[in-house]
VODOGU-635002 format. One record per residue (C-alpha): residue number from 1; residue in three letters; x, y, z. Coordinates in pm, 1 decimal. Each point is the difference from the previous one (the first is absolute). Layout:
PT	pos	code	c1	c2	c3
PT	NUM	ala	X	Y	Z;
...
end
This chain:
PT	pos	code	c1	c2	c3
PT	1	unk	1119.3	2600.1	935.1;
PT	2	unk	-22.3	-284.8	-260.3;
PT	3	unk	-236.2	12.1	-290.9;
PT	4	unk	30.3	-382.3	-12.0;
PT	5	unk	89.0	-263.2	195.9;
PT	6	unk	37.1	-325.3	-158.0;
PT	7	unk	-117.1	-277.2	205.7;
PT	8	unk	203.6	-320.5	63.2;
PT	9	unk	53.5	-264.0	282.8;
PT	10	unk	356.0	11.6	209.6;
PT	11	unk	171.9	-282.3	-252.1;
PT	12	unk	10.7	212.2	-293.8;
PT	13	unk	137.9	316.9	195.9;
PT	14	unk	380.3	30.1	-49.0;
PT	15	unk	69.3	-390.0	26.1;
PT	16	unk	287.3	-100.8	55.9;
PT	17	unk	-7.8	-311.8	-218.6;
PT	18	unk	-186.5	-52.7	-312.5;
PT	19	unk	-66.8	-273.8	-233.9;
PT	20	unk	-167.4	3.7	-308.1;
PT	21	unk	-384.4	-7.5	115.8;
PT	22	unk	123.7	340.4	231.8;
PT	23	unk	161.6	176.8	-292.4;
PT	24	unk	-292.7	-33.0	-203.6;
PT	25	unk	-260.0	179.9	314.1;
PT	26	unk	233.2	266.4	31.4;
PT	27	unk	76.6	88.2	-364.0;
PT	28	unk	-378.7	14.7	18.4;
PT	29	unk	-56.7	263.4	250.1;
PT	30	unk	295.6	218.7	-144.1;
PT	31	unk	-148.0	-4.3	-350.2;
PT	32	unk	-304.7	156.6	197.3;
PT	33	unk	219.0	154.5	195.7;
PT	34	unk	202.8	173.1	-268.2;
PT	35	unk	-312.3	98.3	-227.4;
PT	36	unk	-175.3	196.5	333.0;
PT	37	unk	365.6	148.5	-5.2;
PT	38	unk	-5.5	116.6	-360.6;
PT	39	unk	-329.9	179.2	56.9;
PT	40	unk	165.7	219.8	284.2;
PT	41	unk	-134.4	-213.7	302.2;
PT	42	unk	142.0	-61.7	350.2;
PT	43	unk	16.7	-351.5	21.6;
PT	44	unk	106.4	-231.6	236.5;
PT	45	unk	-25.0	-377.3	82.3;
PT	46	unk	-139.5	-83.9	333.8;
PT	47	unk	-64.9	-366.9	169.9;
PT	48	unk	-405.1	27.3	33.5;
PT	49	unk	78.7	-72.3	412.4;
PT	50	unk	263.7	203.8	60.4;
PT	51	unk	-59.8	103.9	350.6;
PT	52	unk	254.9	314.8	-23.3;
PT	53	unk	-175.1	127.1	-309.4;
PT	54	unk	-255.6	319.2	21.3;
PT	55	unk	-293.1	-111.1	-271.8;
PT	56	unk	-116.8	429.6	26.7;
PT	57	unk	347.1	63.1	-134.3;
PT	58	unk	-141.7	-98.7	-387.2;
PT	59	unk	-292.8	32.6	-214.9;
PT	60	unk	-25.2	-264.2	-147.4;
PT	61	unk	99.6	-390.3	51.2;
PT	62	unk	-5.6	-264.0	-228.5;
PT	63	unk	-60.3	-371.7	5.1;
PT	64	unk	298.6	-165.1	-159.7;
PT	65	unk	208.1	-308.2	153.9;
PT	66	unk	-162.0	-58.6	340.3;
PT	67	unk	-27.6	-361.7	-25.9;
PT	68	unk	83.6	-90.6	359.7;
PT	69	unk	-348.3	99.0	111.4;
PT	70	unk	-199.2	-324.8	-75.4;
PT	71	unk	165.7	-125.5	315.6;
PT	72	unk	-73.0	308.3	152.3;
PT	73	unk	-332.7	54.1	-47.6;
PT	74	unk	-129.7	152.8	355.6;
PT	75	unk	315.7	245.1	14.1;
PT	76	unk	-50.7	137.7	-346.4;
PT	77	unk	-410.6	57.1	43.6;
PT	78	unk	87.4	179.6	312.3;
PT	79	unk	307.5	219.8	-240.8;
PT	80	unk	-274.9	73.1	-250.6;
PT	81	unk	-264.0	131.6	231.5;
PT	82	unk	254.9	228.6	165.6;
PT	83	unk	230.6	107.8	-293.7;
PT	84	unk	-299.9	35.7	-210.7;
PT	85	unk	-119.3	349.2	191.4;
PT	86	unk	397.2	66.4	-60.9;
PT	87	unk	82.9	-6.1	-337.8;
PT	88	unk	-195.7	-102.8	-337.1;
PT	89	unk	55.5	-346.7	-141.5;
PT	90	unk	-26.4	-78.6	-341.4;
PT	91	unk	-154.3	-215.0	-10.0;
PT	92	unk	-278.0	130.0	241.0;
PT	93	unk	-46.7	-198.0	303.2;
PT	94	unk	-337.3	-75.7	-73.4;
PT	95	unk	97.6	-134.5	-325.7;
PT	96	unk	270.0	-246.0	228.1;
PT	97	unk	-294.1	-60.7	243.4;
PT	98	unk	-213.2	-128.0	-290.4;
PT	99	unk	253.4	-157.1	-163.7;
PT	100	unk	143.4	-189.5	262.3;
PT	101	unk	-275.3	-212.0	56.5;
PT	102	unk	-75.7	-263.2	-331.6;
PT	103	unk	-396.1	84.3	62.5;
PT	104	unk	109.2	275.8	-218.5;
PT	105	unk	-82.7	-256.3	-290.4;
PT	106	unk	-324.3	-54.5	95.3;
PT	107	unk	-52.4	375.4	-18.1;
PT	108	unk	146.4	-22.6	-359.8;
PT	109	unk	-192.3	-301.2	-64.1;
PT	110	unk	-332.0	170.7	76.6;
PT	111	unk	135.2	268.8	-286.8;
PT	112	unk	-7.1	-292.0	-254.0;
PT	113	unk	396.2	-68.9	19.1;
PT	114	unk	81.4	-365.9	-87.1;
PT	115	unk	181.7	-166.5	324.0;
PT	116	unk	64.2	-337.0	65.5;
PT	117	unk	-332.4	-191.0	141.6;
PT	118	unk	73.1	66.6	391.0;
PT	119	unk	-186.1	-21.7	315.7;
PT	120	unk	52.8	216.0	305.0;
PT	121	unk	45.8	-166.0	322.5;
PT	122	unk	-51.3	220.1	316.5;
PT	123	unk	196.3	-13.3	314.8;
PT	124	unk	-164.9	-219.9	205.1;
PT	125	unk	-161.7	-185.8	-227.2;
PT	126	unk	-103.3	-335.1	37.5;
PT	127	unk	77.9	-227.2	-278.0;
PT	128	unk	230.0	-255.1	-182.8;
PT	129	unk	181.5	-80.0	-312.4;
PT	130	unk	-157.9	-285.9	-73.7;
PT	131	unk	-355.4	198.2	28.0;
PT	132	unk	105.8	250.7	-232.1;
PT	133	unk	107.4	-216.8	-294.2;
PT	134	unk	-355.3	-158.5	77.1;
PT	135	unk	-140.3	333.3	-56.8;
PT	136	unk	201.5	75.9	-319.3;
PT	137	unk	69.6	-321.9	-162.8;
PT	138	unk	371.2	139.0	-107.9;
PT	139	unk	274.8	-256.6	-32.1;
PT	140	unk	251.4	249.6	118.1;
PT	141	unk	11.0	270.5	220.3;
PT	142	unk	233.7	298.0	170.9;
PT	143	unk	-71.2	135.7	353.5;
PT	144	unk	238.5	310.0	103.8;
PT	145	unk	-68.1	250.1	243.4;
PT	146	unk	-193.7	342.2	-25.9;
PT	147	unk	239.8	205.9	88.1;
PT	148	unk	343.7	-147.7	-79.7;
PT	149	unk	324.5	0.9	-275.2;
PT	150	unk	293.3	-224.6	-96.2;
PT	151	unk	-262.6	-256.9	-54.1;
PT	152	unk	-5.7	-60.9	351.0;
PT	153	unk	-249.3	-257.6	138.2;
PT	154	unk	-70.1	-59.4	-339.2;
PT	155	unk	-75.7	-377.7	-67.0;
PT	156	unk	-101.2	-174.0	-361.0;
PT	157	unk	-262.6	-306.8	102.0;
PT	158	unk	-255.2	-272.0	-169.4;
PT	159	unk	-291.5	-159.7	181.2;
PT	160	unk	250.3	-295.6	38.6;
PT	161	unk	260.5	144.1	178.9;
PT	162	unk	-185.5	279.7	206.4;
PT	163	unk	16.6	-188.6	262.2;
PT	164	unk	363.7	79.5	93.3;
PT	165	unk	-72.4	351.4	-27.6;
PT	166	unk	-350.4	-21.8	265.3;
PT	167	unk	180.9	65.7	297.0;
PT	168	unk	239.4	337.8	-107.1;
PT	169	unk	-337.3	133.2	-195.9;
PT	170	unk	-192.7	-35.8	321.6;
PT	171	unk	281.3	176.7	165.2;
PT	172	unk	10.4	277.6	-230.5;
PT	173	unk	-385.6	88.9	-39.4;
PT	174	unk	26.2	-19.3	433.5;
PT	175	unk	180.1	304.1	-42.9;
PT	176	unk	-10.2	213.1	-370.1;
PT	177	unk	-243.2	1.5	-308.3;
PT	178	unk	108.1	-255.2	-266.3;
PT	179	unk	-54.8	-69.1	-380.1;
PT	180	unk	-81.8	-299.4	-182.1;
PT	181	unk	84.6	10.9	-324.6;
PT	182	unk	-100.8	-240.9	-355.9;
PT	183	unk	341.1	-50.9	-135.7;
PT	184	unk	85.7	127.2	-286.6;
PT	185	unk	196.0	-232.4	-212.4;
PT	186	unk	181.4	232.5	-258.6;
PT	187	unk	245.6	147.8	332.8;
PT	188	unk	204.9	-295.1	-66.7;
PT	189	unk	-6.9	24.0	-360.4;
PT	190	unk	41.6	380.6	-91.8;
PT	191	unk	40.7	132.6	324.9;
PT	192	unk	-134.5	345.4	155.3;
PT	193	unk	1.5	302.0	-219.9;
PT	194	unk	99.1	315.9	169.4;
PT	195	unk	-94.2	360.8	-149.5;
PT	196	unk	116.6	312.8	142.6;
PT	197	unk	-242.6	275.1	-20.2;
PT	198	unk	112.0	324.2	87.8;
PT	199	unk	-266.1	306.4	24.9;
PT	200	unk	-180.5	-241.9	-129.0;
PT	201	unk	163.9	-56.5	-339.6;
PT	202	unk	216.2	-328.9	-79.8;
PT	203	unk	352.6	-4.9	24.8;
PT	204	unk	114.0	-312.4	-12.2;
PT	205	unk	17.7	-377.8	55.1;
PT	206	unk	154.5	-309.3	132.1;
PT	207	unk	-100.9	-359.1	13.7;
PT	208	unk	73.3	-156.8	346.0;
PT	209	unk	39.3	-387.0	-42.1;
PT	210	unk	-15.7	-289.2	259.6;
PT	211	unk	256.3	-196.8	35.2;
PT	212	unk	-1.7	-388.7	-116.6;
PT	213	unk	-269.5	-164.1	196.0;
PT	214	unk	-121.7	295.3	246.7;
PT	215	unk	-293.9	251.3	-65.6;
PT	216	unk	188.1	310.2	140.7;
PT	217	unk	71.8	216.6	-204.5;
PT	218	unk	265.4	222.3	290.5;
PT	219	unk	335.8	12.3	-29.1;
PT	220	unk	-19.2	-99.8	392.5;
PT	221	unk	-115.9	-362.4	-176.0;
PT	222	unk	237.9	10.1	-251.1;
PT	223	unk	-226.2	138.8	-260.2;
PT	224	unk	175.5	222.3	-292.1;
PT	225	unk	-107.8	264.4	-205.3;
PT	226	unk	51.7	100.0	-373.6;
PT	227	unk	-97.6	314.7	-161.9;
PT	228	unk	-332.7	-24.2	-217.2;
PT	229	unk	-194.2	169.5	-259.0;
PT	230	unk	-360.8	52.4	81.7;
PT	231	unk	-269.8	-28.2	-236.7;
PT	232	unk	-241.0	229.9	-37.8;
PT	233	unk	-348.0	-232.3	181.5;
PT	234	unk	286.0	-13.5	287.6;
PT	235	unk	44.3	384.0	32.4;
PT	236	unk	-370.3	130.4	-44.1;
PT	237	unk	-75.8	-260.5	274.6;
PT	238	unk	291.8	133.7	254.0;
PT	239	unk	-160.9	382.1	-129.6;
PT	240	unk	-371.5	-143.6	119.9;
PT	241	unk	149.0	-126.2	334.5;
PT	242	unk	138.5	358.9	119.5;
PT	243	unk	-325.5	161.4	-132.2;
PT	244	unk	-173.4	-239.7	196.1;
PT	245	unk	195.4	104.8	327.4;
PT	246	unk	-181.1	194.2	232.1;
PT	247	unk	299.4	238.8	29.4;
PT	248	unk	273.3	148.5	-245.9;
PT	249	unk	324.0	-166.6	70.7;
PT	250	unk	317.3	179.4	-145.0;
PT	251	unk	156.1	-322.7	-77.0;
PT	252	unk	-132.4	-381.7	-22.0;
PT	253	unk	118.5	-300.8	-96.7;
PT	254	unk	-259.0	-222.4	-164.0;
PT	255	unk	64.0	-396.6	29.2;
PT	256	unk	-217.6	-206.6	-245.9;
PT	257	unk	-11.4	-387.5	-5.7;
PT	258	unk	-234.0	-172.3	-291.7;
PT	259	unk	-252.2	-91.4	150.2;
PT	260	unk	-168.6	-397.6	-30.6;
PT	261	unk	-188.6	98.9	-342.2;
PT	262	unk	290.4	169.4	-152.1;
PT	263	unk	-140.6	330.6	122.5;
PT	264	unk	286.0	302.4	161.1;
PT	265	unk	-133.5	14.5	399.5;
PT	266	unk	174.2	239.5	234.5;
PT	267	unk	222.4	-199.1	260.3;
PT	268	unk	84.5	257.8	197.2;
PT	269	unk	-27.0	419.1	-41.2;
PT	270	unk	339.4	148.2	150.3;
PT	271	unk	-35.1	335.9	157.2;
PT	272	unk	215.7	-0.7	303.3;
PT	273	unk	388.7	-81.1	-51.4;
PT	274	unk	-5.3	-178.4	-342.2;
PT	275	unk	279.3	-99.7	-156.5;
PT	276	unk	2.3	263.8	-310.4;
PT	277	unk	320.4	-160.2	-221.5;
PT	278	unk	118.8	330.5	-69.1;
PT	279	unk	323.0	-158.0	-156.7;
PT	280	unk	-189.7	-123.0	-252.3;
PT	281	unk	-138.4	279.1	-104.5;
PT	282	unk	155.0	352.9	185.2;
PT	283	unk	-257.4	204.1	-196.1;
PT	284	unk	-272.7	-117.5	256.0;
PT	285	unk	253.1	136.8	296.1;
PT	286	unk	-51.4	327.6	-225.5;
PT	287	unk	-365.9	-54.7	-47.5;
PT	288	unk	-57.0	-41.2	378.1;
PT	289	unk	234.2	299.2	69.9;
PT	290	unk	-224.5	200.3	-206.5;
PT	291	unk	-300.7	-87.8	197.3;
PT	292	unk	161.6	117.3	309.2;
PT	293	unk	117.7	280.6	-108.9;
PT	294	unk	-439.6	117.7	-74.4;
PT	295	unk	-24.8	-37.7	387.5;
PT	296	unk	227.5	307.2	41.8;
PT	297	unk	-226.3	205.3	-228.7;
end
């Protein structure tokens, strides 16, 4: 019997061959790793669809480096129902199940948390590009899928070159729920703002940047990242985003762009397998251990 299983996807268990971008996932999950240790956990590392693996045999599981399962999407909602009457994730699956889907900001929204100016388009829906800068009058726009990651299907258009983009968004809203974002014009200048909360409390921060002439801020796009020193507006805003959650997550990542009036709007509210940048501060792998540790008690 495990007390915790740390979740990852089958690249990051025992490779064979790493490069740089691999190193850097699994010194993350063995700074976790080695701080559940230190408090006297079991611990081991598990791929999240390991077919051979017996989710009763721990008490806990935790959402670290399972970033195969945006292309996986059916398979892993199927895991989670299953392996959820198994074993106890942290975070909870109905925390993943809210979080999964970006409607999540409209719930946050409705709480009075600043996000980008976005409209919801329903699967099914019948309407274009072109109609929906009529309806807002922005000169620029992003449309990305509501449940998605890696920035995929994630497009940056004007009212002049929508057209291109007509057929794929009539495509996508044929079969998922879509957003259609005003865009916010300091991501290529400062970049996305990342805070990591854990129990709630700030840890730390990084500053992910685009690369030259791309909106992106992912590595996957070539985007880079810096450490960063928050100011204070930045954290009390990342505090009144997790107290505006409808549940308690153990550990969060808060992304902030500036929004169009120079005002901090939530991009996105990480709560499933966020990266935590533990090696930039191993403290929070200590913090988060901590947290853990109250579930056994």
């Amino acid at each position: 019997m495990y007390d915790v299983v740390i979740l990852t996807d089958h690249r990051y268990v025992n490779p064979k061959k790493t490069d740089w971008y691999t190193d850097q996932v699994l010194l993350e999950d063995q700074l976790l790793q080695t701080a559940l240790e230190n408090k006297g956990l079991k611990v081991i590392k598990k791929d999240w669809a390991d077919p051979e693996f017996d989710w009763t045999n721990t008490k806990h599981a935790i959402f670290r480096t399972t970033w195969d399962y945006f292309e996986r999407f059916n398979e892993f909602f199927s895991w989670l129902e299953k392996t959820k009457h198994q074993t106890t994730f942290i975070n909870s699956a109905d925390i993943i199940r809210w979080n999964i889907d970006k409607h999540y900001l409209q719930d946050l929204h409705n709480n009075n948390i600043n996000i980008a100016p976005t409209l919801f388009i329903e699967k099914g829906d019948k309407i274009t590009l072109k109609q929906l800068f009529d309806k807002t009058n922005w000169t620029e726009a992003v449309i990305k899928p509501a449940v998605s990651g890696a920035a995929r299907h994630t497009y940056r258009i004007t009212p002049d070159n929508c057209l291109n983009h007509e057929k794929i968004f009539e495509e996508l809203i044929s079969e998922e729920g879509m957003l259609f974002q005003e865009f916010l014009n300091d991501i290529t200048i400062n970049g996305e703002i990342s805070l990591i909360m854990i129990g709630g409390k700030y840890t730390h921060a990084v500053k992910k940047i685009a690369k030259k002439g791309d909106f992106r801020v992912q590595d996957d796009h070539g985007g880079t990242v810096e450490k960063y020193e928050t100011t204070f507006e930045e954290i009390k805003f990342a505090e009144e985003c997790i107290e505006n959650c409808p549940f308690s997550p153990i550990y969060a990542r808060v992304d902030i762009v500036y929004d169009n009036n120079n005002q901090p709007s939530l991009s996105e509210l990480e709560l499933i397998e966020p990266e935590l940048w533990f090696r930039n501060n191993p403290n929070s792998a200590e913090m988060l251990a901590n947290e853990i540790e109250k579930l056994f008690f």
